[in-house]
N, C-alpha and C positions, 0 to 999 in steps of 0.2 A: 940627870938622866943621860944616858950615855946612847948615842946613837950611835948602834950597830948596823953596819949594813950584813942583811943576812939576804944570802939566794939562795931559794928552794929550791931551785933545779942549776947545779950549777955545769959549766960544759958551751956547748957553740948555740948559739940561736938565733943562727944566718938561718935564712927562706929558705926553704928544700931547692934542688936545680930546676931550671924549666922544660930541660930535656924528658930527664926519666917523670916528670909527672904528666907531660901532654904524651909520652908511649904508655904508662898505666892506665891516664886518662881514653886516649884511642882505644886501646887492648879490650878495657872495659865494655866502654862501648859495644864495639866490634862482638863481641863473646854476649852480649847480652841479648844484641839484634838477631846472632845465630839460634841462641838458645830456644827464644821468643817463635822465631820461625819455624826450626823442628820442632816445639811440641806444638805448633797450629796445625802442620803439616801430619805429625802424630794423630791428633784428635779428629779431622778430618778424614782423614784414612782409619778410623774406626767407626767412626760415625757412618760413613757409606759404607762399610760393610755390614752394618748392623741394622743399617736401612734393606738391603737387597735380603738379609737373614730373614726382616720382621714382615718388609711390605712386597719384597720383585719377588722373589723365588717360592713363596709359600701364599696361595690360593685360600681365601677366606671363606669358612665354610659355609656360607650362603652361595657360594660358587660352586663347592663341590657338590654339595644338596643339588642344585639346578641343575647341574651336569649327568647327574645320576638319576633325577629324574625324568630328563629329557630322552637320556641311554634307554629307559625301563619303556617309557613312549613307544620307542622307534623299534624295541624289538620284543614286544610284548604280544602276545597270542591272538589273533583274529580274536575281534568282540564288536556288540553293536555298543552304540555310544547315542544317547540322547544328547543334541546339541540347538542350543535355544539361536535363530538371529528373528530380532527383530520381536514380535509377538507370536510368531510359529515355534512349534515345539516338531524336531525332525527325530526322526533313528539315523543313524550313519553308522556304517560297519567300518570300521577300522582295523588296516593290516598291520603285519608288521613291512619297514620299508626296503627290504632285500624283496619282499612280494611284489609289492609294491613297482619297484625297478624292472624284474622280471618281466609284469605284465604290461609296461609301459614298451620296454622293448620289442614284446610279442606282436601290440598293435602296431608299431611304428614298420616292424618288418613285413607285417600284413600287408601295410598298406601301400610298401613301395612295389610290391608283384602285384 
């Protein structure tokens, strides 16, 4: 048998330097912490816009219902109204509240002369 020395890779197979591997190693790094941070910073800044779209600026319709039925309330036509406290049953006429203000005003003026 013949020993042959064969090398499959044949050429230098010193260590790489220490230089350019600790500035690829930092580089890396460095470039990855950035990366990491702008798309937190990305996703964050969509997220509260998509919050102020979904929940700040748009009124849920149980809101809007009560708002427009409260509007319908206050300027709705002179009417009497049955209203229970207690175990009496009343009438109450009910204005609307621009009347309401007016005549508040009338008596308050009465009664400073």
């Amino acid at each position: 048998m013949t020993e042959e020395k064969y090398e499959h890779n044949p050429g230098d197979h010193e260590d790489p330097l220490a230089g350019p591997t600790w500035i690829i190693g930092f580089l890396g790094a460095v470039l990855l912490a950035v990366i990491t941070l702008g798309l937190t910073a990305l996703f964050y800044n969509a997220d509260r816009e998509e919050e102020a779209a979904k929940v700040i600026a748009r009124d849920p319709d149980a809101l809007i219902n009560h708002r427009l039925e409260q509007q319908a309330r206050l300027t709705a036509p002179p009417r009497i109204v049955e209203v229970t406290e207690g175990n009496e049953v009343m009438q109450v006429i009910r204005i609307p509240i621009d009347t309401a203000k007016e005549i508040i005003v009338r008596e308050g003026l009465g009664r400073r002369q």
